[in-house]
MITORGU-492176 format. One record per residue (C-alpha): residue in one letter; x, y, z. Coordinates in pm, whole numbers, plus 50000, padded with zeros to 5 digits. Each point is the difference from the previous one (the first is absolute). Layout:
# residues N
AXYZ ...
//
This chain:
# residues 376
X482484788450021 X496244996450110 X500714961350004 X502025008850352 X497784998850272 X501775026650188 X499405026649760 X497185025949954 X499975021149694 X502654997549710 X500405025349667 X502134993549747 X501565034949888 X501234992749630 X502105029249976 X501964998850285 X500284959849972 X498714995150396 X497674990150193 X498235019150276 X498384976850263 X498944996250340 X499744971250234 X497124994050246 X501825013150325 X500605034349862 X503164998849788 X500325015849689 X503294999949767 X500635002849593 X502144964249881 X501825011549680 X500244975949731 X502905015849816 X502134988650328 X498504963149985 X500915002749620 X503735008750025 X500144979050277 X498804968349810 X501345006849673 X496545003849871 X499614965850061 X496834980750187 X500764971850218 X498954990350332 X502615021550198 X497905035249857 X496844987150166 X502614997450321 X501505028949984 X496285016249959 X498464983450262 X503035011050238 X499795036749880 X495985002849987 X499444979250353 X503135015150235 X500354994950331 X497755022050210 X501955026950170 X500375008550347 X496395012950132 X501425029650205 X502385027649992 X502104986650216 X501034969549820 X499485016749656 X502785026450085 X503214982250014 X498964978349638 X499735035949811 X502495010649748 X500015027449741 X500724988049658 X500085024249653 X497544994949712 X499595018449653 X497715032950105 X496354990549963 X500144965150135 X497204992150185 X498365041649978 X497184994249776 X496844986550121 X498634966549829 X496264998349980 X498594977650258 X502665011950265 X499505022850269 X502375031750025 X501644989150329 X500834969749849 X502685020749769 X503754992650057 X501665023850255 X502505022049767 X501855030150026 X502635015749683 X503334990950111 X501835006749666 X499075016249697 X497754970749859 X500534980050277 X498294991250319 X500034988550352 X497444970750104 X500174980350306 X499514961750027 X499464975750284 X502584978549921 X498624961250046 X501934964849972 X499154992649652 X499025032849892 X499485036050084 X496285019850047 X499515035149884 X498855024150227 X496865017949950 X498285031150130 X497524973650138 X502434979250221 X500615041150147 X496665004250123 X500514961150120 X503335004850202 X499105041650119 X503285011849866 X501015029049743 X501814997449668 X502725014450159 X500424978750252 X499784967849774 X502835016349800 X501855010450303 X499874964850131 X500834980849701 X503565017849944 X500674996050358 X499634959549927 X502805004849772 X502375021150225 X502084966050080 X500524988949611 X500965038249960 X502824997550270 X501114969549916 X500725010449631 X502135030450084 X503364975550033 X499524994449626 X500895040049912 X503175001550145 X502155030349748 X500614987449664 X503044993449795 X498505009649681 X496384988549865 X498464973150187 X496844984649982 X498314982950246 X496794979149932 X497444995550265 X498014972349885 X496424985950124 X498554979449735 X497754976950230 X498775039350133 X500974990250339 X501885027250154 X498735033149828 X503505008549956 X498755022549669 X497725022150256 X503035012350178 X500655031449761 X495995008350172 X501175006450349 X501355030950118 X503575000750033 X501224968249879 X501575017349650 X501235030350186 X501944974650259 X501434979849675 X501245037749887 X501535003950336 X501874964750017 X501205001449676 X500605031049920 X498905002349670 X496555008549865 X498374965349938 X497244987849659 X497554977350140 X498394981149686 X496664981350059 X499054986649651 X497824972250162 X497725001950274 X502004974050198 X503655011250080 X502125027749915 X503765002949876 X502205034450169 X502775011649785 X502665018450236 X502895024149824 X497954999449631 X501875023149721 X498135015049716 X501034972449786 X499464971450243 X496485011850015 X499144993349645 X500984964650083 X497775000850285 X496955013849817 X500254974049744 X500634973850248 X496545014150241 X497844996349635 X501074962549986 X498984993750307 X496625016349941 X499194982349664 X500624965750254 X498585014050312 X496404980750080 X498325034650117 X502155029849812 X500595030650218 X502185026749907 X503724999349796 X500305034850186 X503055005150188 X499385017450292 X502045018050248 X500425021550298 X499295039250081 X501575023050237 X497254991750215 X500504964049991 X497144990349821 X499664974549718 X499125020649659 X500924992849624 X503165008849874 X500225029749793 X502915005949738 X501045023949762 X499064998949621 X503484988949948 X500244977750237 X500474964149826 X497434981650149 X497695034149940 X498204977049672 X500064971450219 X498375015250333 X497355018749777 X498914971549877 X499604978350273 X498005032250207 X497385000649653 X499744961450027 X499234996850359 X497675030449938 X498144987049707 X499384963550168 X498535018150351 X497635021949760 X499074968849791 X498734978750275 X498295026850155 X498405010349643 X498874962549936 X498395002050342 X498235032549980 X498624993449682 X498654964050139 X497965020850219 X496515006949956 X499575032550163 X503395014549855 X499425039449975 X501015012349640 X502574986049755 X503034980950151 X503335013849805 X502794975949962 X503635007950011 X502184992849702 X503564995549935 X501345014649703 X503835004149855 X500875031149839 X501974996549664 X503345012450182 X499294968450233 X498885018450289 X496734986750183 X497105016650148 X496454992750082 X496545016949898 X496724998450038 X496635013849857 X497605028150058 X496564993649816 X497885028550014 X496304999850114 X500114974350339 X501634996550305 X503574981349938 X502534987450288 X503315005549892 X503004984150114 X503105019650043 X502105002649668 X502815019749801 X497205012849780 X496545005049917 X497974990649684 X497055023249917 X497504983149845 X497775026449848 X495944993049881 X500665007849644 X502964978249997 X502735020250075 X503004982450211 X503695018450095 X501764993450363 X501815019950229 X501944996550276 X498764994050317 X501455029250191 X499205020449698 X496334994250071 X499925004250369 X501435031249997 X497215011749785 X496994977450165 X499434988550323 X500084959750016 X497994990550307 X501404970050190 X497924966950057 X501324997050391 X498594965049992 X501874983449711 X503414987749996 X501874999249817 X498515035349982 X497305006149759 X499095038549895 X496125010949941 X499585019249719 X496315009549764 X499635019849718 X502965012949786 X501455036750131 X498265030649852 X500495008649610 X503015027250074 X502024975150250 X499764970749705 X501375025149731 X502665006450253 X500784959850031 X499464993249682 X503065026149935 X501894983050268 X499774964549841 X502764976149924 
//
């Protein structure tokens, strides 16, 4: 990448398969290889060194706020993207993110001709705005795409689904579940409680009038379109609240799609915790021991996720079913997570997300008998 005049610094990060650069005027950005390589097929020809040299060199945005404004758009990204700091970048130049979902979050892009820019806490400081007003702006850029949707939900006469396509990432169609009161207004029109699915990053399909049954079909059908999806997201179905936000749909144990949904929850939470693991352990001046999350199956078929507790350092845990105690002389029994919290305080790493708890030594001699009891 150094062979482009335009560019500054470059750093390969071999874990998370990018690379974190910045050009001479100021702009820094991450290009992802795994994209180029399910773009491409793996394959290198001349139209990868195209498709890099339109990615790393974009257009320059608009200089000021007021012609940046009306290009910004909100988009969703796997929770982590762009939160960790690379070495040779400065902290403003982080991605502007906020949680919008569990494991899923809200960035903001200036959305270009042949491509879209990031923005950073450093183009803040540039334009003298707030988050908030960034965010604010960028979901009001979509308030024309949301009304013109709504003649799409009229009632239903049984299950329909409707696909809302955007595979050259044009229209940001997929970002209209982000602003406020689009999903409540496609509640109100067709009186039913709508599943939004967004198993790619581009798009979205809405499923109006879904039975228990039909949703099995659905849930199968949103993890086909993940496995084919260039940038996975979530195979999630998500829903509406009495408040008229967008949340995760919760069902029953019984429910049929109960297997289904609790799967796709642990695999969207197990890939946000991965890529944030790979990154924090790429960094230098990591505090402590980085704890992964794992995905395990019970014999009865059931899944869960846990993760470890070594004894004797500082550890960052990521939030799981249960807990694996790792003792010095080699002892090792789990327990569930709730289990331990009511009987030790988990202190909560504000500045990671997907959250990340703080914990040091193991819990005094009398609390581990009492876990030890309590293991499963």
């Amino acid at each position: 990448m150094l062979g482009y005049d335009a560019v500054e610094t470059a750093r390969f990060d071999a874990q998370a398969y990018e690379i974190a650069y910045t050009l001479k005027n100021g702009y820094a950005a991450k290009l992802n290889l795994d994209t180029l390589y399910r773009r491409f097929d793996g394959k290198i020809t001349a139209a990868v060194f195209e498709a890099v040299g339109a990615l790393l060199l974009p257009p320059d945005a608009p200089p000021g706020w007021e012609q940046v404004a009306p290009k910004l758009r909100p988009v969703l990204r796997k929770a982590g993207y762009g939160s960790v700091k690379v070495e040779g970048l400065d902290g403003r130049d982080l991605v502007l993110s906020r949680p919008a979902l569990p494991y899923l979050s809200e960035l903001v892009v200036i959305d270009l001709p042949s491509t879209v820019q990031f923005v950073t806490g450093q183009d803040l400081s540039r334009w003298g705005v707030d988050a908030d007003t960034v965010y604010s702006i960028a979901h009001a850029n979509l308030t024309e795409l949301a009304m013109n949707t709504m003649e799409a939900f009229d009632p239903p006469q049984g299950v329909r689904v409707l696909e809302f396509a955007d595979d050259d990432g044009e229209s940001y169609v997929g970002s209209l579940p982000l602003v406020a009161g689009w999903l409540a207004g496609v509640r109100a029109r067709s009186d039913t409680r709508p599943l939004v699915f967004l198993p790619g990053h581009l798009g979205m399909f809405v499923v109006l009038g879904a039975t228990p049954q039909v949703l099995v079909q659905l849930m199968s059908l949103a993890e086909e379109r993940y496995q084919a999806a260039l940038r996975p997201l979530s195979t999630v179905p998500y829903t509406v609240d009495d408040e008229g936000e967008i949340v995760p749909l919760r069902v029953e144990p019984d429910h049929p799609a109960a297997a289904a949904i609790r799967h796709a929850e642990i695999q969207l939470a197990v890939s946000a915790y991965r890529g944030q693991t790979e990154k924090l352990r790429a960094d230098q001046d990591r505090e402590g021991g980085i704890q992964e999350l794992l995905h395990l199956r019970d014999p009865n078929g059931g899944e869960t996720t846990m993760t470890s507790w070594p004894d004797g350092v500082t550890q960052l845990l990521p939030k799981a079913d249960y807990i694996c105690f790792v003792t010095a002389d080699g002892d090792v029994f789990r327990v569930a997570w709730d289990v331990v919290t009511g009987l030790v305080p988990l202190e909560l790493a504000d500045e990671y997300d997907p959250p990340r708890y703080r914990v040091h030594d193991h819990p005094p001699a009398e609390i581990m008998t009492r876990l030890r009891a309590l293991s499963s």
